[in-house]
C-alpha positions in Angstrom: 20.0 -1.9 -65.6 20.5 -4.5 -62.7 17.1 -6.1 -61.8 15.5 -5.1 -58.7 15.7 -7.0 -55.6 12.8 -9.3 -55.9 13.8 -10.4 -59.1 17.0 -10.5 -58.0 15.9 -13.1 -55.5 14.0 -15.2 -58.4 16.9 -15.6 -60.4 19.4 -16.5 -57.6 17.0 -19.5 -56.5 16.8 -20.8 -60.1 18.6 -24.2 -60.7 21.5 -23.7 -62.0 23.2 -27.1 -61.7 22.4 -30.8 -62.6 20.2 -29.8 -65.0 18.2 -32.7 -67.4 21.0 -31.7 -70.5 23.6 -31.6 -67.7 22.6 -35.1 -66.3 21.8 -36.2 -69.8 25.6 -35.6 -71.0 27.0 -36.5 -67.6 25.3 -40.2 -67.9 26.5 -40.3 -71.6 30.5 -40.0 -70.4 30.6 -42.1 -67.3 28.6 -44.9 -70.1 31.8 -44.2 -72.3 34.2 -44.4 -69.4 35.1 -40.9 -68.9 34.9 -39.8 -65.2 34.6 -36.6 -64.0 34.5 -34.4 -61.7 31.0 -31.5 -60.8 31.2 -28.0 -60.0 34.5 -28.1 -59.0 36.4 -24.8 -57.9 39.1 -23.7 -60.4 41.7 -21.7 -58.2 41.8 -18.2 -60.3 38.5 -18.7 -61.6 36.4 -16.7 -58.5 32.6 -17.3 -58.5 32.3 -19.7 -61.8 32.4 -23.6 -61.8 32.3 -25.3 -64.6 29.5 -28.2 -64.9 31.6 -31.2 -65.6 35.4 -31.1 -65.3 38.2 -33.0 -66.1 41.1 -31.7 -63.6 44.0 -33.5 -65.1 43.2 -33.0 -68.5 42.3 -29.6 -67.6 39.0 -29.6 -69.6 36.2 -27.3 -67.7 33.0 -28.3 -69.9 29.5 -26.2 -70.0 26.2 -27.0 -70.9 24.7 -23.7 -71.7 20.6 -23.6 -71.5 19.8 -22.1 -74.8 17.7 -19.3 -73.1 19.7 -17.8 -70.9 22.8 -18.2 -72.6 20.9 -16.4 -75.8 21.5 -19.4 -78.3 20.8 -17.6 -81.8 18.6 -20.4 -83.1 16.3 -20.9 -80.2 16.1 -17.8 -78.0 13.2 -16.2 -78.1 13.6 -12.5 -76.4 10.6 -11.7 -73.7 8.8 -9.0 -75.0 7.8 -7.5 -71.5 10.9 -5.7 -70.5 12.4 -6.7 -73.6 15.5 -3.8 -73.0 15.9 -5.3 -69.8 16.5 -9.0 -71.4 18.6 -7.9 -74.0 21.1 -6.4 -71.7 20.8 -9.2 -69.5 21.5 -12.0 -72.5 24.2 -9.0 -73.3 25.7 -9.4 -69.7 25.7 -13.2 -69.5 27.6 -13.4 -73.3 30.5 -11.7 -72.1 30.5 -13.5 -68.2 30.8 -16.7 -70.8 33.5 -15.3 -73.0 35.0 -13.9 -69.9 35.1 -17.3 -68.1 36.5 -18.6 -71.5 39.8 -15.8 -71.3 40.2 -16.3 -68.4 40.5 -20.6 -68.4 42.3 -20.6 -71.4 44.7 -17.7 -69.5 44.9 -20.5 -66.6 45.9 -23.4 -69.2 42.3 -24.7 -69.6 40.4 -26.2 -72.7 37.0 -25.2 -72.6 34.2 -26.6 -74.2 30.4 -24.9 -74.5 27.7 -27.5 -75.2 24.2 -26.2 -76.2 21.4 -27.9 -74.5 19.7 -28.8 -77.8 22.9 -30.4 -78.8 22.7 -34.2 -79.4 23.5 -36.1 -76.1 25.6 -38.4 -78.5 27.4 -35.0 -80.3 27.9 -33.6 -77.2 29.7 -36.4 -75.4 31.6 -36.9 -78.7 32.9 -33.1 -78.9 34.2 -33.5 -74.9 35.7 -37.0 -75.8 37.6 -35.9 -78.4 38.9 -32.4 -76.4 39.5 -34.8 -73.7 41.5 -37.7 -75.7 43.4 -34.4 -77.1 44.4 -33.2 -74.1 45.6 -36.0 -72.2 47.8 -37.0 -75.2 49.3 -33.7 -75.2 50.0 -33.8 -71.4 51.4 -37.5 -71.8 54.1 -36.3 -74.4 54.9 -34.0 -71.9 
């Protein structure tokens, strides 16, 4: 059911990084004094980056758009090629809960933000994984 190449084309030129959620959250944590690193390369993780990243805490955080990444309270299926969108929403479910396996697999705490989320939720979920895990790594 891949999409043929034209589409194909669309898709790869949408934006797929700093994003207004993305930006949104990232602003949130520098303001609270968490810094960060962007779309950093996680060695064993070919082809994915997470969109904010704390490398010694090992945190890889996401901000999923709630379209594409088929959020069950605001995705709204396409109803022209609907087949079609199903298996892709299908397809980009278990990328995410692939990328998930295989973090966790490489010692990493992941944490999946919905764009709806409240900026102020959102920054408190990561500060709390963060705290977490640099507490854990301290005792070490």
């Amino acid at each position: 059911m891949a999409p043929d190449a034209r589409l194909s084309t669309r898709f790869s030129n949408q934006a797929r990084q700093a994003t207004a959620p993305e930006l949104a959250l990232r602003r949130e944590l520098h303001r609270r004094g968490l810094r960060y690193r962007v779309q950093v390369r996680i060695p064993g993780l070919p082809r994915r980056r997470p969109d904010i990243v704390f490398t010694r805490a090992k945190v890889a955080v996401f901000v999923d758009g709630c379209f594409w990444h088929a959020c069950p309270d605001h995705c709204i299926v396409p109803k022209a090629n609907r087949e079609w969108w199903l298996w892709k929403f299908a397809v980009n479910r278990e990328r995410d809960a692939d990328t998930n396996k295989a973090l966790a697999d490489l010692g990493w705490a992941v944490v999946r933000i919905w764009e709806h989320e409240s900026i102020s939720s959102a920054a408190d979920a990561v500060m709390t994984v963060v705290r977490d895990r640099r507490a854990r790594l301290a005792q070490c």
